[in-house]
MARBA-3410 file (N, C-alpha, C, O; in Angstrom, 1 decimal):
126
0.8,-1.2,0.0,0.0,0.0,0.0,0.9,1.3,0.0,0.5,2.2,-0.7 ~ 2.1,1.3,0.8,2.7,2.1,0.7,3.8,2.7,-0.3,4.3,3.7,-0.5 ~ 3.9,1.5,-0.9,4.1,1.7,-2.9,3.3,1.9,-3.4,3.7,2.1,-4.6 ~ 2.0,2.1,-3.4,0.9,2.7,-4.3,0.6,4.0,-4.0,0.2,4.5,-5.0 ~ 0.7,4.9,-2.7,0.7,5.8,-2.5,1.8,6.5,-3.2,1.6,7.6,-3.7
3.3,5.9,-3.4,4.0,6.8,-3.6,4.0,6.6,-4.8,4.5,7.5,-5.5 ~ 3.6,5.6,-5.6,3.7,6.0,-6.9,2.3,6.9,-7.4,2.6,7.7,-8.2 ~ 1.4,6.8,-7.1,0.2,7.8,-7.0,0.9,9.2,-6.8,1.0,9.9,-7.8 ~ 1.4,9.7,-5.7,1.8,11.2,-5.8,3.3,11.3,-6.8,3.9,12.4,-6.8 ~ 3.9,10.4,-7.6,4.5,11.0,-8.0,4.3,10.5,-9.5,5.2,10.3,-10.3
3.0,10.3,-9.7,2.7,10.1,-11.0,1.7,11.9,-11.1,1.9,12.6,-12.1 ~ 0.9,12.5,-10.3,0.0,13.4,-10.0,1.2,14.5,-10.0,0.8,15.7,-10.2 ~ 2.6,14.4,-9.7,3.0,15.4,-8.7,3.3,17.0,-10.1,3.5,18.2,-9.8 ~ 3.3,16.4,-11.4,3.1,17.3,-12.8,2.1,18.4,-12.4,2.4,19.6,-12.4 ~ 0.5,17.9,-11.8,-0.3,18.3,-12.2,-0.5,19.4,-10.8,-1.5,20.1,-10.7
0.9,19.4,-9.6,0.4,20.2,-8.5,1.5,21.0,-8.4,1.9,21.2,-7.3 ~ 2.1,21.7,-9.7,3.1,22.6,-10.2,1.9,23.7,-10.6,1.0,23.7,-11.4 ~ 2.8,25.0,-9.4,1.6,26.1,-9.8,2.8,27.2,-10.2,2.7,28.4,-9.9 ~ 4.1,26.3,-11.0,4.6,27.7,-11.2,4.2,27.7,-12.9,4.0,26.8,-13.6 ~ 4.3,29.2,-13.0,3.8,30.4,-14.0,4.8,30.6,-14.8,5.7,31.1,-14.2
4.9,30.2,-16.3,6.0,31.0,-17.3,5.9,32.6,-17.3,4.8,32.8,-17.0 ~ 6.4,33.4,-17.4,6.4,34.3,-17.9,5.5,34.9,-19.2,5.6,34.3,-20.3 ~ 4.5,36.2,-19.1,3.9,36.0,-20.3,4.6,37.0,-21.3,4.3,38.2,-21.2 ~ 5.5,36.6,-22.1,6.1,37.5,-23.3,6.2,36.9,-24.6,7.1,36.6,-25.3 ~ 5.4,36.8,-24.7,5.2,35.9,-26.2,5.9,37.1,-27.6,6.6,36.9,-28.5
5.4,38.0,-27.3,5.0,39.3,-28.1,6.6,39.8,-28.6,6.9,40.0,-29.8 ~ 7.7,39.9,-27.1,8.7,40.0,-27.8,9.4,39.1,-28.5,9.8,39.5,-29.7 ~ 9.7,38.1,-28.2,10.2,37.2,-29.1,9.8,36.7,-29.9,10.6,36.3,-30.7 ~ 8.8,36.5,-30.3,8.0,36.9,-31.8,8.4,38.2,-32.5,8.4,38.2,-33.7 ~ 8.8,39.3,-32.0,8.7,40.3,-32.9,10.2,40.4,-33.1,10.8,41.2,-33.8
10.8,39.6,-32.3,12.4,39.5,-32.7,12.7,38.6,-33.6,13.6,38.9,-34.5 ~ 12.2,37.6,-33.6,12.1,36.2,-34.3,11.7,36.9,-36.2,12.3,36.6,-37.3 ~ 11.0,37.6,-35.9,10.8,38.2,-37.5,11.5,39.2,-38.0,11.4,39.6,-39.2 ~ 12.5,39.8,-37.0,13.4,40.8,-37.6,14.5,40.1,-37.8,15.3,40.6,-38.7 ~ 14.7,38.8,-37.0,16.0,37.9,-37.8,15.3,37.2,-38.9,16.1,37.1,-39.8
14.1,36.5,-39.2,13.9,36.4,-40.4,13.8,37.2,-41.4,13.7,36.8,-42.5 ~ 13.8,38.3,-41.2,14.1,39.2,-42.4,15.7,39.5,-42.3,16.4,39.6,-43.3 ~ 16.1,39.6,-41.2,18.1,39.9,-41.6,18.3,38.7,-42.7,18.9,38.9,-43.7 ~ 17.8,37.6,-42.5,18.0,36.6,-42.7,18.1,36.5,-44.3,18.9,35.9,-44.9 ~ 17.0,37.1,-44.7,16.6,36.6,-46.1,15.4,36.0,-45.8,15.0,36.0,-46.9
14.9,35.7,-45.4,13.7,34.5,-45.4,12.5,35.3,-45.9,12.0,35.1,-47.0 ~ 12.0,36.0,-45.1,11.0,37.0,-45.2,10.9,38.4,-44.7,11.0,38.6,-43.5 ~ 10.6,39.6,-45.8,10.1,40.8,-44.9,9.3,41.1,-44.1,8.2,40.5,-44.3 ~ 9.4,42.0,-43.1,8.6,41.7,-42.1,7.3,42.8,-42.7,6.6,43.0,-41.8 ~ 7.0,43.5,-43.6,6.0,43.8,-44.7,4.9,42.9,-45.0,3.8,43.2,-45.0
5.5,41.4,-45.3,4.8,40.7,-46.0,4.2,39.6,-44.7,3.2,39.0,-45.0 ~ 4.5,39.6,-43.8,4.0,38.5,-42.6,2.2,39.0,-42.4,1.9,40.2,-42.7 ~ 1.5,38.5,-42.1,0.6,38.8,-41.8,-0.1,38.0,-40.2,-0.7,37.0,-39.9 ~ 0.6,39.6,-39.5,0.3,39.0,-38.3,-0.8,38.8,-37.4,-0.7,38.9,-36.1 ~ -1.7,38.5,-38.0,-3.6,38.0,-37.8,-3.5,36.8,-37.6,-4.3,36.2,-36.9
-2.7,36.3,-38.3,-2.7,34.5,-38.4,-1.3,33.7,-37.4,-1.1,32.6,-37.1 ~ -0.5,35.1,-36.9,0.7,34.0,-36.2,0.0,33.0,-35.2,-1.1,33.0,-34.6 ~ 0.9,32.2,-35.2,0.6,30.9,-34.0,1.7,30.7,-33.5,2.8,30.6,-34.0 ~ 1.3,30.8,-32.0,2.2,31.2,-31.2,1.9,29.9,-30.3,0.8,29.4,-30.0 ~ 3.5,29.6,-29.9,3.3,27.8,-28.7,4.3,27.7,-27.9,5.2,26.9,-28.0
4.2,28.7,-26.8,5.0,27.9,-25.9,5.4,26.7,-25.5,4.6,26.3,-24.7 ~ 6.7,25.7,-25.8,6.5,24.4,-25.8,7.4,24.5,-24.5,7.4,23.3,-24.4 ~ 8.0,24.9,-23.7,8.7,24.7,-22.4,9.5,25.9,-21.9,10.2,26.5,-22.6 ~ 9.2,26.0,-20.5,9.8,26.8,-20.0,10.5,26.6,-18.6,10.2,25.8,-17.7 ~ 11.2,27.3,-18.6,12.0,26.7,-16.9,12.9,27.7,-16.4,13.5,28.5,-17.0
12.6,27.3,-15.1,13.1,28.8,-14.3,14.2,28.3,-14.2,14.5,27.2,-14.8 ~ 15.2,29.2,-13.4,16.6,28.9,-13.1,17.1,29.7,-12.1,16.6,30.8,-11.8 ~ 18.1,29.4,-11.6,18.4,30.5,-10.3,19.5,31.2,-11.0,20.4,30.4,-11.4 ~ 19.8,32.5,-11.3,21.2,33.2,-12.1,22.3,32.7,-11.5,22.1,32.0,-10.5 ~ 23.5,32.9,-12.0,24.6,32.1,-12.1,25.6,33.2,-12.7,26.7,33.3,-12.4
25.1,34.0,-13.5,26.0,34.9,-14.4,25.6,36.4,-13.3,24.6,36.8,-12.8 ~ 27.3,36.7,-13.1,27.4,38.0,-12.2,27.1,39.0,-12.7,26.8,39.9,-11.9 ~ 27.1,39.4,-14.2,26.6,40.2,-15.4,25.1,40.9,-14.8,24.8,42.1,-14.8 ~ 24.2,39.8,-14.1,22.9,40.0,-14.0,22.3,40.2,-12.8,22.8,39.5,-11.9 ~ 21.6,40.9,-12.4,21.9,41.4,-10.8,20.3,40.4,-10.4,20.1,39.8,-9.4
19.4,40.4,-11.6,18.1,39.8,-11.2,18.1,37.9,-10.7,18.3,36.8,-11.4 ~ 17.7,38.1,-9.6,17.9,36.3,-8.9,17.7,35.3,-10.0,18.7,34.8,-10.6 ~ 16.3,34.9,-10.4,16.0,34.2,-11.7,15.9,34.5,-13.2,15.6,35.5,-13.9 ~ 16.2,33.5,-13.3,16.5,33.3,-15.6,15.0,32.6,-16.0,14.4,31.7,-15.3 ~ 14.6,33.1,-17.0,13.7,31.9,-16.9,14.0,31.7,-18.8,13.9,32.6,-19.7
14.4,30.1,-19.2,14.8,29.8,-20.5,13.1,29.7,-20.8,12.3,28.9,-20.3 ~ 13.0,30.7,-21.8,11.5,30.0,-22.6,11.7,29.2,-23.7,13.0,29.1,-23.9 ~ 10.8,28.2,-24.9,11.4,28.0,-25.9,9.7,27.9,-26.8,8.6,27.2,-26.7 ~ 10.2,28.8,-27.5,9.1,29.4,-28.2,8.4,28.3,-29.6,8.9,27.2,-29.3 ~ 7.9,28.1,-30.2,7.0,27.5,-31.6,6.5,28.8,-32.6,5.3,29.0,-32.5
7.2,29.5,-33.4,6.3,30.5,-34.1,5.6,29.8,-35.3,6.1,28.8,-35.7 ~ 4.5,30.1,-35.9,4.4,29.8,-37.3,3.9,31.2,-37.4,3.1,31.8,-36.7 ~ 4.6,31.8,-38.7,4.5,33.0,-39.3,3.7,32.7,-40.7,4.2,31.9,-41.5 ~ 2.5,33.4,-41.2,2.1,33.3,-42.6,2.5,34.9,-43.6,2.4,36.1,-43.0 ~ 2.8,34.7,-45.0,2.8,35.9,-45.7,1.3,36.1,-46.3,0.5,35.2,-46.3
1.1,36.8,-46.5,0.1,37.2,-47.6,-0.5,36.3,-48.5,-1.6,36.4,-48.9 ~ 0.3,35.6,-48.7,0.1,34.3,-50.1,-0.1,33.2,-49.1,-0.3,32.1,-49.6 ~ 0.0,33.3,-47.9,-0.5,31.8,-47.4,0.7,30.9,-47.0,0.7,30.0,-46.2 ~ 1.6,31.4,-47.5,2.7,30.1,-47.3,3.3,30.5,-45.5,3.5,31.6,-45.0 ~ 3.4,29.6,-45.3,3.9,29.5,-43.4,5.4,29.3,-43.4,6.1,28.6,-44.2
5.8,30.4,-42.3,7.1,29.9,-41.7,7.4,29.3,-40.4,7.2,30.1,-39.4 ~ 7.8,28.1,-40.2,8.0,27.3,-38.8,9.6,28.0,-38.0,10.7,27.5,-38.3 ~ 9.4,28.9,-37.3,10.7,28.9,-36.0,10.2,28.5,-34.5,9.2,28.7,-33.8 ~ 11.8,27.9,-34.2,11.7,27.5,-32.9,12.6,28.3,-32.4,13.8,28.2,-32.7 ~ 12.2,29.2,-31.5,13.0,30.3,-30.6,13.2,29.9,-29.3,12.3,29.5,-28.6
14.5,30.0,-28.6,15.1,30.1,-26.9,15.3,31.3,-26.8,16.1,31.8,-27.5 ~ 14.6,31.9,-26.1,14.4,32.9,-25.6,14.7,33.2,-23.6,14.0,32.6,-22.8 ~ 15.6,34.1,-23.2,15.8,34.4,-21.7,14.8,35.4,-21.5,14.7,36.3,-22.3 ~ 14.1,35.4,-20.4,13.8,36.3,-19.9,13.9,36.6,-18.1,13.5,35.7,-17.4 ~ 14.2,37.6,-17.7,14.8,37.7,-16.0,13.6,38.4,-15.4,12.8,39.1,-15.8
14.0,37.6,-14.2,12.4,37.8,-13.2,13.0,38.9,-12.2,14.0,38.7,-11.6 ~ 12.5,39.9,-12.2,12.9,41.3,-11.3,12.5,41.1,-10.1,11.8,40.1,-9.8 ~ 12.9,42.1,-9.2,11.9,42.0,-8.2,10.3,42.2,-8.0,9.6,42.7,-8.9 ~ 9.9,41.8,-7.1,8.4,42.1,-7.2,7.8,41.3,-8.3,6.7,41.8,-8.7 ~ 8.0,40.1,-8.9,7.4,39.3,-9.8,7.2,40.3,-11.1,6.1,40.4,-11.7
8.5,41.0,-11.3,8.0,41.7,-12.9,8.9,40.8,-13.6,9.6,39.9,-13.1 ~ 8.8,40.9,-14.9,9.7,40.4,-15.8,10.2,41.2,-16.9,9.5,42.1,-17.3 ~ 11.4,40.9,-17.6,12.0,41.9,-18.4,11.9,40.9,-19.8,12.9,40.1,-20.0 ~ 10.7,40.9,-20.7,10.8,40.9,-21.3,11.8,40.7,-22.8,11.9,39.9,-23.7 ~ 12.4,41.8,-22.4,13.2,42.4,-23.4,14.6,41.8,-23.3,15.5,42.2,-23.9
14.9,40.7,-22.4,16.1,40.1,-22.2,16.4,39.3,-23.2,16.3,38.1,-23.1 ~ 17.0,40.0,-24.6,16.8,39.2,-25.6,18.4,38.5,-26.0,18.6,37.5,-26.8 ~ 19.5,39.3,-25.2,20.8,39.2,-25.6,21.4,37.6,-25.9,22.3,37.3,-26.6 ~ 20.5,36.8,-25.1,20.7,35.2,-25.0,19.7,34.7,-25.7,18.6,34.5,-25.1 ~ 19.7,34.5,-27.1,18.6,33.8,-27.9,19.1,33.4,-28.7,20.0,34.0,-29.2
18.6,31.9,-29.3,18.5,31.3,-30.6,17.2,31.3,-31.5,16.0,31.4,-31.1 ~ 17.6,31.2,-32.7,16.7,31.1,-33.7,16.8,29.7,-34.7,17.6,29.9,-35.6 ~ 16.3,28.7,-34.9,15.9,27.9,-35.4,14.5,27.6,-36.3,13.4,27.3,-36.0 ~ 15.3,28.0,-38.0,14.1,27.8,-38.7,14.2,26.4,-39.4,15.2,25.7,-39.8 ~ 12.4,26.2,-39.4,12.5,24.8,-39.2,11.7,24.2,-40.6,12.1,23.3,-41.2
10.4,25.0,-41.1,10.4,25.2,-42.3,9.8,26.0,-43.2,9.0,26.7,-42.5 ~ 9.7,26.3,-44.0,8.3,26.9,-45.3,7.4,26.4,-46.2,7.7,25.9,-47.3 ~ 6.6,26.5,-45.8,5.2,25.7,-46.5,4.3,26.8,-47.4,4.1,28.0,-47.3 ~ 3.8,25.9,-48.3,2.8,26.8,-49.1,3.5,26.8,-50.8,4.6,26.6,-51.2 ~ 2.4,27.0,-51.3,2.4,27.6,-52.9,3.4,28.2,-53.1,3.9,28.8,-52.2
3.9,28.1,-54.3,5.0,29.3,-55.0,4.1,30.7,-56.1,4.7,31.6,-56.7
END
């Protein structure tokens, strides 16, 4: 019985995690498309941003480590964009994105200096 209890709470123990990502979707998406246009891939003209789809697939806090940063926690996001142009055709990036948790539960957003960009593909008509 007392192996069923414990594998019971540590099969549930996912579902009694009340911590919160960060909500910044907005800037790393709008960075995510200004390196796809340095890029070549697409201008950020032609995106039509009514249709992005946006997916947080994982996020995780961390306690700082780099003396650079005065704010306690990191939190690594790792973003899913799909971008459409005008004509329909989709762009698939997967973005790592930092963002630092200030005091008082704010968040800085704009902590863009540590990011990757991974495009993954382009879909649609020619």
């Amino acid at each position: 019985m007392k192996k069923l209890t414990i594998f019971v709470l540590f099969m549930f123990s996912p579902l009694l995690s009340f911590a919160k990502a960060p909500d910044c979707a907005s800037f790393p998406m709008n960075t995510t498309a200004i390196w796809m246009q340095n890029e070549g891939i697409i201008a950020m003209g032609d995106i039509d941003s009514s249709k992005t789809k946006i997916n947080l697939l994982a996020s995780e806090k961390k306690i700082n480590t780099n003396k650079m940063i005065k704010e306690k926690f990191i939190y690594t996001n790792i973003y899913n964009f799909v971008f459409y142009d005008d004509d329909g055709k989709s762009y698939q990036v997967i973005t790592k994105f930092d963002t630092v948790e200030s005091p008082k539960n704010r968040f800085d957003c704009s902590y863009g200096p540590f990011s990757e960009f991974y495009f993954i593909s382009k879909e649609g008509h020619s």
